[in-house]
C-alpha positions as CSV (number, residue, x, y, z in Angstrom):
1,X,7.6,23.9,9.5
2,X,8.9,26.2,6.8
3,X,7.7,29.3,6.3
4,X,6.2,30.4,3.0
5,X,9.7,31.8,1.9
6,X,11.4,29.1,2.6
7,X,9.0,27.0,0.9
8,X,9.1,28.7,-2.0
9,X,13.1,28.6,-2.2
10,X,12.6,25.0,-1.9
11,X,10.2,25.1,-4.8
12,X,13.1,26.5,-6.6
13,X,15.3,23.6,-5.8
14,X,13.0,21.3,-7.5
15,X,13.5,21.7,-11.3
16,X,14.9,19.6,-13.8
17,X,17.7,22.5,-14.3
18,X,18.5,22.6,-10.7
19,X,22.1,20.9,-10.1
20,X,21.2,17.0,-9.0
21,X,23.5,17.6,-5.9
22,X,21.1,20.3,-4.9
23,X,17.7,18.5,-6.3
24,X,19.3,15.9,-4.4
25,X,19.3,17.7,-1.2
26,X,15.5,19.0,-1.7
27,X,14.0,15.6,-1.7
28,X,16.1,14.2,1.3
29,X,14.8,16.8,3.1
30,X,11.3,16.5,1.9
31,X,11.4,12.7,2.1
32,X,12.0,13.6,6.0
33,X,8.9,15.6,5.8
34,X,6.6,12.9,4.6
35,X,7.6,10.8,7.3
36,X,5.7,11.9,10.3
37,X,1.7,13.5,9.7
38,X,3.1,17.5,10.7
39,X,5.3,17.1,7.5
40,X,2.2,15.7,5.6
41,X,0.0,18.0,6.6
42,X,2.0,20.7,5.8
43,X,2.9,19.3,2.1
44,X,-0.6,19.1,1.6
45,X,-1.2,22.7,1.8
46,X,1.6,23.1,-0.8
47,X,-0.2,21.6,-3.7
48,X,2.5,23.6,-6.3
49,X,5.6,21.6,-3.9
50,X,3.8,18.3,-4.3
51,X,3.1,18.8,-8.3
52,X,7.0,19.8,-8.8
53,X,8.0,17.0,-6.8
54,X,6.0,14.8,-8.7
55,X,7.6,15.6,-12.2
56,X,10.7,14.7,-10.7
57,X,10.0,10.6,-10.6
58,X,11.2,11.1,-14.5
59,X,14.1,12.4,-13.1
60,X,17.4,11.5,-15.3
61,X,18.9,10.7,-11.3
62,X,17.5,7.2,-10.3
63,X,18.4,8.4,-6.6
64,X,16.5,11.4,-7.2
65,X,13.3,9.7,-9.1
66,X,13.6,6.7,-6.2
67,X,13.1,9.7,-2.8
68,X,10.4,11.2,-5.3
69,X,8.5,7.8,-5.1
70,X,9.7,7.0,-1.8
71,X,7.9,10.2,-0.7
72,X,4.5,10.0,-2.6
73,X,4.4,6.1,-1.1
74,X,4.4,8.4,2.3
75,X,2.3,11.2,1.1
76,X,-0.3,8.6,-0.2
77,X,-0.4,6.7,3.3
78,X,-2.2,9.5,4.8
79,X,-6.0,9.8,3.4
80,X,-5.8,13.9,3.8
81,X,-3.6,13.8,0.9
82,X,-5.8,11.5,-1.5
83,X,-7.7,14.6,-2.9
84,X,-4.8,16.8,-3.6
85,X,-2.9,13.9,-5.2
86,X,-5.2,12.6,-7.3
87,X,-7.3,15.8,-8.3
88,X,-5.1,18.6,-8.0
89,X,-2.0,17.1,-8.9
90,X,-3.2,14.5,-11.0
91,X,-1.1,11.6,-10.8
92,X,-3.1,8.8,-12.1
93,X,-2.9,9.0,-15.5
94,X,1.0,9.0,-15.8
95,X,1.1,6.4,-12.4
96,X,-1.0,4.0,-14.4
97,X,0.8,4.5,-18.3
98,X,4.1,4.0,-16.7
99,X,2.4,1.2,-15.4
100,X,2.1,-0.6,-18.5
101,X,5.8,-0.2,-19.3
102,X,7.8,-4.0,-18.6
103,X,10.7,-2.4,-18.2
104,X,10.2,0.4,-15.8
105,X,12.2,0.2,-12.8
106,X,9.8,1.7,-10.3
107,X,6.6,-0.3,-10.8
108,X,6.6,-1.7,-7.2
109,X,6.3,1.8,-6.0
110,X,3.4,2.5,-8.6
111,X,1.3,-0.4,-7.0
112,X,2.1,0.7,-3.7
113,X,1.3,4.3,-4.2
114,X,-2.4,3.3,-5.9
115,X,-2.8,0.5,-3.3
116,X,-2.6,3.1,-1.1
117,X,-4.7,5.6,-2.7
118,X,-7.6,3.2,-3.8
119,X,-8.2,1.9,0.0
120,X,-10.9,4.7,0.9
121,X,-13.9,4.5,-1.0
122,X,-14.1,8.0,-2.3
123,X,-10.3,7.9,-4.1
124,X,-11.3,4.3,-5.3
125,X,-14.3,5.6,-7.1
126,X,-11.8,8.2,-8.6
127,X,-8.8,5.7,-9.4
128,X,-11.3,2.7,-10.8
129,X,-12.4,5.9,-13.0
130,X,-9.4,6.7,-14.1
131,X,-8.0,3.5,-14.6
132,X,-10.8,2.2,-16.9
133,X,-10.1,5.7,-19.1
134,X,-6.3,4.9,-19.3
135,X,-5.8,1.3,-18.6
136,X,-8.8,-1.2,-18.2
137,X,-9.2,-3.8,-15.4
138,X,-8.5,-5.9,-18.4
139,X,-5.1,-5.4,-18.9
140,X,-4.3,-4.7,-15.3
141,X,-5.5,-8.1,-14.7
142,X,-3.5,-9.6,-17.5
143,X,-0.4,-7.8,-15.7
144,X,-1.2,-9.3,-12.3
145,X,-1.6,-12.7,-13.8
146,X,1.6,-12.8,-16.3
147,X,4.4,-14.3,-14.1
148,X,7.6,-12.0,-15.3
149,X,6.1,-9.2,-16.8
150,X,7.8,-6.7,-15.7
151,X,11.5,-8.2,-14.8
152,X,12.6,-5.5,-12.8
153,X,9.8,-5.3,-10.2
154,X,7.4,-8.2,-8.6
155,X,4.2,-6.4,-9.0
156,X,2.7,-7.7,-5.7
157,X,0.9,-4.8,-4.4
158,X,-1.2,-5.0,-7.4
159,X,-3.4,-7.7,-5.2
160,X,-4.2,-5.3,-2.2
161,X,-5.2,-2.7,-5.5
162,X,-7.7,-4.7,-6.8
163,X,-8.7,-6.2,-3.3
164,X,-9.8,-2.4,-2.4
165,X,-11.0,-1.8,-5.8
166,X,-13.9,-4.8,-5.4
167,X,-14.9,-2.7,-2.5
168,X,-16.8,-0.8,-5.6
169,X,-20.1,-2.6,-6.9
170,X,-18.7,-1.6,-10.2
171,X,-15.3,-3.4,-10.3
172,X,-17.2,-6.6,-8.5
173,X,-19.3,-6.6,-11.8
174,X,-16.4,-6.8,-14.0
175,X,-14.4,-9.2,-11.8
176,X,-17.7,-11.6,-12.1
177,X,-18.3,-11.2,-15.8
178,X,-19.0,-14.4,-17.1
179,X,-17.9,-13.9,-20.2
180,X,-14.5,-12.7,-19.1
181,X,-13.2,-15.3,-16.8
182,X,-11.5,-12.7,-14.4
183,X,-11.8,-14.5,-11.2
184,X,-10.9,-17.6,-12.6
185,X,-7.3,-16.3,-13.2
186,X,-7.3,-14.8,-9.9
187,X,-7.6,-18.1,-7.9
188,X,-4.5,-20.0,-8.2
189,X,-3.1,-17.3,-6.7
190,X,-4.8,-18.1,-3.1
191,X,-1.5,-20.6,-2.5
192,X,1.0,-18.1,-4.2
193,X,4.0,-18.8,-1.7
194,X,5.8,-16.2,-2.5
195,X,4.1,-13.1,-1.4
196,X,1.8,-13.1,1.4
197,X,0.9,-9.7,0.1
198,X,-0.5,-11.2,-3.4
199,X,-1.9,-13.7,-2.0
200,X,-3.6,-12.3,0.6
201,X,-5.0,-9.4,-2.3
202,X,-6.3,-12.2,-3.8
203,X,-8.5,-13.7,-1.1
204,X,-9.6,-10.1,-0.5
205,X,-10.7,-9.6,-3.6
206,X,-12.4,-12.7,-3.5
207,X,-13.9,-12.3,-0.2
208,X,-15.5,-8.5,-1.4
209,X,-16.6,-10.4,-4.8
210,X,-18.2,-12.6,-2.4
211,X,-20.7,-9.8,-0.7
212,X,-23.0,-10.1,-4.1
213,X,-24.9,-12.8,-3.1
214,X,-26.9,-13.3,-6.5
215,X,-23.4,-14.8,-7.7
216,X,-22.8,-17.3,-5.0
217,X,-24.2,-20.0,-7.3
218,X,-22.2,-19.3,-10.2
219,X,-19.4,-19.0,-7.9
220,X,-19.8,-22.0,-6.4
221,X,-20.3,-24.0,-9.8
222,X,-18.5,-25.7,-11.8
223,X,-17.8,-22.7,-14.3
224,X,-15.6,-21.1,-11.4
225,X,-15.5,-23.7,-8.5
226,X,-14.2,-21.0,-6.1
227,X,-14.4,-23.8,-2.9
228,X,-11.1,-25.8,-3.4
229,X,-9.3,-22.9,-3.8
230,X,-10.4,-21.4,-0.4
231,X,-10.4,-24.7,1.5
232,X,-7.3,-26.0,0.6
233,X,-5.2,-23.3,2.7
234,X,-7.0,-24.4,5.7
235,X,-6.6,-27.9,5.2
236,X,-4.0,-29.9,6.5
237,X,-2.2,-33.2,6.8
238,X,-4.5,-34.8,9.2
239,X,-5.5,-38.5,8.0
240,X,-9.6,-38.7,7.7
241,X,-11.7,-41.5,7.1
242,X,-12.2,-42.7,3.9
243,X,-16.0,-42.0,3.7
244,X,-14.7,-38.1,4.8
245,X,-11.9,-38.0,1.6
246,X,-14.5,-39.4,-0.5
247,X,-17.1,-36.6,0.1
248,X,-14.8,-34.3,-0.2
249,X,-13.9,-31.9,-3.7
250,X,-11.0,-33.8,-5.2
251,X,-8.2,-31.4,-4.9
252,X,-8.8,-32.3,-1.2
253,X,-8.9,-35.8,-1.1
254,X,-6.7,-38.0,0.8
255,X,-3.5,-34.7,0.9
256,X,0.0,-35.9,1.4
257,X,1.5,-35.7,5.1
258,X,3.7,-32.8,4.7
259,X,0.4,-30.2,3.6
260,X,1.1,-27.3,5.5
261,X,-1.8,-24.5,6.3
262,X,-1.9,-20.7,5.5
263,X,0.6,-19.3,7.7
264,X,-0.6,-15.9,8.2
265,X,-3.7,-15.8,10.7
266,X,-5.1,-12.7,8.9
267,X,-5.1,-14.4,5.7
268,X,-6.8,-17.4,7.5
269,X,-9.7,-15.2,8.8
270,X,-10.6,-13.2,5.4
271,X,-10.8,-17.4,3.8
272,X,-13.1,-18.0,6.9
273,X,-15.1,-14.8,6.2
274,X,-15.4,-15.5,2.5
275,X,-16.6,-19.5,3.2
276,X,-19.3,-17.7,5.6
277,X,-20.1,-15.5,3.4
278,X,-21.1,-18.0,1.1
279,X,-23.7,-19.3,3.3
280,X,-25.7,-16.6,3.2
281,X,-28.0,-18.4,0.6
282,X,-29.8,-21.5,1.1
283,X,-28.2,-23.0,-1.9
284,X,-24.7,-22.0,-0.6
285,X,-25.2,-23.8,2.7
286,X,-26.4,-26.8,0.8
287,X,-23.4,-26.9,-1.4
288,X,-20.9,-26.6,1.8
289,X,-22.9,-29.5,3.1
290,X,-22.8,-31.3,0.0
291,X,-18.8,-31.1,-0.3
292,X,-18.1,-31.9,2.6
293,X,-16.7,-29.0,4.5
294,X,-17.0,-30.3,7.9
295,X,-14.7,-32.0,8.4
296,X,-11.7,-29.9,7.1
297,X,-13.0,-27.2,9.6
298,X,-12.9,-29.8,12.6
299,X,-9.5,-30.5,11.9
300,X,-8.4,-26.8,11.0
301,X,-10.2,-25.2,14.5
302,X,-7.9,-28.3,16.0
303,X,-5.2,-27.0,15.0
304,X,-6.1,-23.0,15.1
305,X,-4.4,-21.5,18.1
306,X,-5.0,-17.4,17.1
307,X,-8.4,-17.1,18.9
308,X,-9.7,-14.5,16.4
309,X,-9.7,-16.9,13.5
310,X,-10.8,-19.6,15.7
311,X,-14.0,-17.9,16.0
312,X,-14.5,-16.9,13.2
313,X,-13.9,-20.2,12.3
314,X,-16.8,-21.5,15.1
315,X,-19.4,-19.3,13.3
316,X,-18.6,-21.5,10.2
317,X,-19.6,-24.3,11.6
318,X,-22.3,-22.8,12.7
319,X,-23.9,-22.3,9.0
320,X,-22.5,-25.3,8.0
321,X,-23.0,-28.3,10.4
322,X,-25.6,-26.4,13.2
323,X,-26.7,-30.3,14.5
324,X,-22.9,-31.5,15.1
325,X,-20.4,-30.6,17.9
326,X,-17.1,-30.8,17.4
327,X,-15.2,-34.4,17.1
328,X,-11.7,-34.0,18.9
């Protein structure tokens, strides 16, 4: 590691005056740094290294301002390095403002870097904080949810950030405001082909929503109707009797041969864990019953050959159908 000499000459090296060949040469160097947990460690003693580096993602260089981001997307993987980011040198507030901006080039790495920071509870507490201050869930919702809003970055990540943010009672509350309609938005997004990142943010955020069990019945209504949306990933193109179609919630009646499952097992389990959680109420196991779930998840734990989900798919059934075995 360097000593504190060297750091400090490196310190040097990391001003908007400095030539950018030089600057240049600074953050490759600290961008190898961030990359193994010595160099992290290290950095994280060197809160004034970390704040200089940090002015330097509004560096006129795009190279330059792209290793700066590449290197807090490192820095912000390790959990040491939450505090001293976010409290000492305080990158929230410009993270989140440049945020807003539909043209800024390095948005992806924005999400990232709070995706990252947000996945412990004690940062959350501080980004949720922050975030309401500078942003609102509001408008970082109506970000997530506007296809093309920023055309220069695809804003994925923002699903994993407000999966770990529902890990907070708080944020749960304003996701399930009734008068808001924020979960509503989010569920279309369970089949979003094109990222299994969003998508999978999506059912997490839905599956932590989920743990408040005084809103299962609101969920489960027809003001949200949260069950089609997490059945109809599991379902596939199996043919089932025309008494099964017709008990079933119409978006899952009588599906065309080519439906295709959720491909990603762990995406599977977290829809698996968010059904069962939805049993947890008498009136939630009497609404699966009522709609019909059984016999989507016989066909589904057919199918299912990761063993994990399977079971977890087993212990649905359990809650669900206790009196029936399984129909092969």
């Amino acid at each position: 590691m360097l000593s504190d000499s060297e750091a400090a000459e490196l310190l040097s090296f990391l001003t908007p005056s400095t030539r950018p060949d030089v600057k240049g040469q600074a953050t490759e160097y600290l961008l190898g740094l961030s990359g193994n947990r010595d160099g992290c460690r290290f950095l994280r003693s060197k809160p004034d290294l970390l704040a200089a580096l940090f002015a330097l993602i509004s560096d006129p260089s795009v190279a330059i301002a792209k290793d700066s981001y590449h290197i807090l997307i490192n820095l912000s993987a390790d959990e040491t390095l939450h505090q001293v980011l976010v409290s000492d040198v305080k990158v929230l507030p410009v993270l989140l403002q440049k945020l807003l901006d539909p043209e800024y080039l390095f948005s992806d790495q924005i999400c990232t870097i709070l995706s990252n920071l947000s996945r412990h509870e004690k940062t959350c507490k501080t980004v949720f904080k922050v975030l309401q201050e500078e942003v609102g869930v509001a408008q970082l919702v109506e970000i997530f949810c506007t296809e093309g809003y920023n055309k220069k970055a695809k804003l994925h990540y923002l699903g994993p950030l407000l999966s770990n943010l529902t890990q907070l009672p708080e944020a749960r509350n304003y996701m399930m405001d009734k008068d808001r309609c924020v979960v509503q938005r989010l569920l279309p997004f369970t089949q979003f082909q094109a990222s299994a990142v969003r998508r999978g943010g999506v059912i997490g955020t839905l599956r932590n929503c989920c743990f408040d069990h005084a809103h299962h019945e609101w969920l489960l209504s027809d003001a949200v109707d949260i069950l089609p949306f997490l059945l109809l990933p599991l379902a596939g193109p199996e043919e089932l009797t025309e008494e099964e179609n017709d008990g079933l919630p119409v978006d899952l009646q009588y599906l065309p041969e080519d439906k295709k499952r959720e491909e990603d097992p762990d995406i599977r389990k977290m829809l698996l864990e968010t059904l069962l959680l939805l049993t947890a109420t008498k009136a939630g196991r009497q609404t699966l019953k009522d709609k019909n779930v059984y016999p989507i998840m016989r066909e589904f734990h057919n199918w299912e050959k990761d063993v994990v989900v399977t079971a977890a798919c087993e212990k649905l059934v359990q809650e669900t159908s206790r009196r029936r075995g399984w129909r092969t």
